[in-house]
C-alpha positions in Angstrom: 12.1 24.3 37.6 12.1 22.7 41.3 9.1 20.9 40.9 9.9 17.1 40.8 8.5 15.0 38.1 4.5 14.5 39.3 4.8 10.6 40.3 1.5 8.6 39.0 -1.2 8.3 41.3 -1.1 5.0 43.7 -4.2 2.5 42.4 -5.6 1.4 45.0 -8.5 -0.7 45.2 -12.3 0.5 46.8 -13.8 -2.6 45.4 -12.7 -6.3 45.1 -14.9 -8.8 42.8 -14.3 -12.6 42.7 -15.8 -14.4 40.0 -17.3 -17.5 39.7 -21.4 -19.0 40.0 -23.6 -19.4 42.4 -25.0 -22.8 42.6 -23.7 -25.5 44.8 -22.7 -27.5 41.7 -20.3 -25.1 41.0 -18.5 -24.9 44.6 -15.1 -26.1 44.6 -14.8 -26.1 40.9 -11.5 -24.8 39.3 -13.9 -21.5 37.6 -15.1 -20.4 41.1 -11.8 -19.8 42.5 -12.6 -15.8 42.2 -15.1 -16.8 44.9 -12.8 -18.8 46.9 -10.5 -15.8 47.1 -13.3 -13.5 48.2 -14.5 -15.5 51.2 -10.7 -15.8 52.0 -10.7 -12.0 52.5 -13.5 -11.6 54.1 -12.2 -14.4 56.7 -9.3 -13.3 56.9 -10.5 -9.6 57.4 -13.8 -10.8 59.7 -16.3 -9.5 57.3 -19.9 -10.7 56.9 -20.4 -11.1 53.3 -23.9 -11.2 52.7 -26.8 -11.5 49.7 -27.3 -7.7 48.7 -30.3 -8.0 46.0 -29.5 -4.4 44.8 -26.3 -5.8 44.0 -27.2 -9.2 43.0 -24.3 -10.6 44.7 -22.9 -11.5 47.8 -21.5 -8.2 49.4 -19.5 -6.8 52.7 -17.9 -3.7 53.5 -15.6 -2.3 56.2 -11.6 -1.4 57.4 -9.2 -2.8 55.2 -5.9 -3.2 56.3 -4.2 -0.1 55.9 -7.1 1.7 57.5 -9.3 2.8 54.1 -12.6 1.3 53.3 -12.9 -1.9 51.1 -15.8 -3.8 49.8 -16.1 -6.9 48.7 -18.5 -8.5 46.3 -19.2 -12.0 44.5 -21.5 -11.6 41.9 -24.4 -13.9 41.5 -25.3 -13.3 38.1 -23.3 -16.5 36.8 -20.4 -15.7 35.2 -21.6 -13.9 31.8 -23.5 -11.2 33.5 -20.8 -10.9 36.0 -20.6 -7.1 34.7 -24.2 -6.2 35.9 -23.5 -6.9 39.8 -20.3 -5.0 39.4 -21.9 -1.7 37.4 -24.4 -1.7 40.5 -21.8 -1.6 42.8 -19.4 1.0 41.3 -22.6 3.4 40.0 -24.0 3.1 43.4 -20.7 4.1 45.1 -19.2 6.8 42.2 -16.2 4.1 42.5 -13.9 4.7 39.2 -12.5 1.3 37.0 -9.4 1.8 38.0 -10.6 1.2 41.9 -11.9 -2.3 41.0 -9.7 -5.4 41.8 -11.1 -8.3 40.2 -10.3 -12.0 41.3 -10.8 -15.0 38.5 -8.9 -17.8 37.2 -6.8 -18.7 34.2 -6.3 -21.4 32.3 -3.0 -20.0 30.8 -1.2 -20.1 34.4 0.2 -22.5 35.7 -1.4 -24.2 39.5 0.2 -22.2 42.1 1.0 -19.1 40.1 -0.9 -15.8 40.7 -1.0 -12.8 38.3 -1.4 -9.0 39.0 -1.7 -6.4 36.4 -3.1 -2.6 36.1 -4.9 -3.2 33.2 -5.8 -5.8 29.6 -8.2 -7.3 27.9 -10.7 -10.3 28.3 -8.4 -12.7 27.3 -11.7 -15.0 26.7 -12.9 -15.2 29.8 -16.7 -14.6 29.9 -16.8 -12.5 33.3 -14.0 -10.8 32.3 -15.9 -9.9 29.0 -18.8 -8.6 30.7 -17.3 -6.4 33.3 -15.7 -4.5 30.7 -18.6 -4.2 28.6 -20.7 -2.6 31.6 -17.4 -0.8 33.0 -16.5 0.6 29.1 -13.2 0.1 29.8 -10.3 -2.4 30.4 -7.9 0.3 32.9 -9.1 -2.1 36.4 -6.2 -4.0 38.3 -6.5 -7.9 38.0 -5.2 -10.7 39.7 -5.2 -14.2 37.4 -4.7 -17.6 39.8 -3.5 -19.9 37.5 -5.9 -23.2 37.1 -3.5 -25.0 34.6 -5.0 -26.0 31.1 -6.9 -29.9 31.3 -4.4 -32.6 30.4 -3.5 -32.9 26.2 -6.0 -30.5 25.8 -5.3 -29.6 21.9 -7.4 -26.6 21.0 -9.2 -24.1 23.7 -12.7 -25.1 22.3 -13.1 -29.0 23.4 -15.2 -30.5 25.6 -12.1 -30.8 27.7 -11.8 -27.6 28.7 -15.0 -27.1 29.6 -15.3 -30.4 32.1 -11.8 -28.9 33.2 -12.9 -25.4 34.5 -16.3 -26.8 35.7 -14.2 -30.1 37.2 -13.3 -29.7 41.5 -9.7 -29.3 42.5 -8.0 -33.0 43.1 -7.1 -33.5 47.0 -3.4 -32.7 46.4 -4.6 -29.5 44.2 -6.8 -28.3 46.7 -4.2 -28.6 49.5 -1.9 -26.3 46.9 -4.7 -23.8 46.5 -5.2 -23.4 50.2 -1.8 -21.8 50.1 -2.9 -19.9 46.9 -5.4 -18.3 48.5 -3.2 -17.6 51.9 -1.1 -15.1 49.1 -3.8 -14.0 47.3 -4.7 -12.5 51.0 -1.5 -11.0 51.6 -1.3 -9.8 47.9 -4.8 -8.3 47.5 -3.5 -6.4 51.4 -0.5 -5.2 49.7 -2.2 -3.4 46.9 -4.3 -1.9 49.5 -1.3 -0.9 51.7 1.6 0.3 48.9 -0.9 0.2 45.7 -1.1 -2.5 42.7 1.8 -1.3 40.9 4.2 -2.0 44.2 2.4 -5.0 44.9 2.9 -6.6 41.3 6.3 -7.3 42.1 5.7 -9.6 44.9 2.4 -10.8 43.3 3.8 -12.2 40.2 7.3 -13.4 41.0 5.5 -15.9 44.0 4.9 -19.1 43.1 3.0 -22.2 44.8 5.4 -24.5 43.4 8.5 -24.8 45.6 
């Protein structure tokens, strides 16, 4: 036998969601940082993101770096429903699960830390919930940004986490998630450019921090 062992195909990503809501209440607020991430990209990438009632979110297309098409989409069906704007993009353009990066925050990392994995569950996050109820599966790439858990918080079920995801980013926060979202740039390039599974190194050993 001189065939080498078949390597797994490279994931990489036709679609990237951020989550968050729409409103203006809800700018700034630690739970839209999905959204904050997506207007980075399309900044930093000069894309136009703009309302796509089809795909009842905010929505751009064009050259990635690396030279293959990206699209990028935030999802204006508050966060719940954040599973129906993401079925209408993916149905529309045959894109496969495993071709959809998606961007949210979590309360189990740490400020200034980022997370990238392949695949996993919910881990009770309501967008996350509903994008792989309408997607019937949990094999899509991820990237966590850390949001910190609300100060002697006891359980996950208080009021305090609540007014904590909803609550804006203090001045010297903010100033640390500016340079959060700087990586999550260069991170969501890398996975386009050497696929997720390359990228993960880089993408979970950085850290805000120091």
């Amino acid at each position: 036998m001189t065939e080498a062992v078949k390597q797994p195909a490279l994931v990489i990503p036709q679609l990237i969601v951020g989550l968050g809501n729409p409103e203006p209440k809800y700018d700034q607020t630690r739970h839209n940082i999905g959204f904050a991430a997506i207007d980075a990209l399309a900044h930093a990438w000069q894309f136009s993101l703009t309302e796509n009632r089809k795909f009842q979110g905010h929505f751009a297309e064009g050259l990635a770096p690396g030279g293959g098409k990206i699209r990028l989409l935030k999802p204006l069906t508050y966060m719940n429903r954040s599973g129906q704007s993401v079925q209408a993009v993916t149905s529309w353009y045959k894109i496969p699960p495993e071709s959809v990066l998606v961007i949210y925050d979590d309360m189990d990392l740490p400020l200034g830390k980022t997370r990238l994995r392949l695949s996993g569950s919910a881990g009770g996050h309501n967008g996350m919930k509903s994008i792989i109820s309408h997607l019937n599966s949990q094999n899509f790439p991820r990237l966590r940004i850390g949001i910190g858990k609300p100060k002697g918080a006891a359980n996950e079920d208080n009021a305090d986490t609540v007014s904590h995801v909803l609550g804006k980013f203090s001045a010297t926060e903010s100033k640390l998630m500016n340079v959060v979202l700087d990586f999550v740039v260069e991170c969501a390039e890398l996975t386009l450019k050497q696929g997720v599974e390359k990228a993960m190194n880089r993408c979970n050993s950085w850290s805000a921090e120091g």
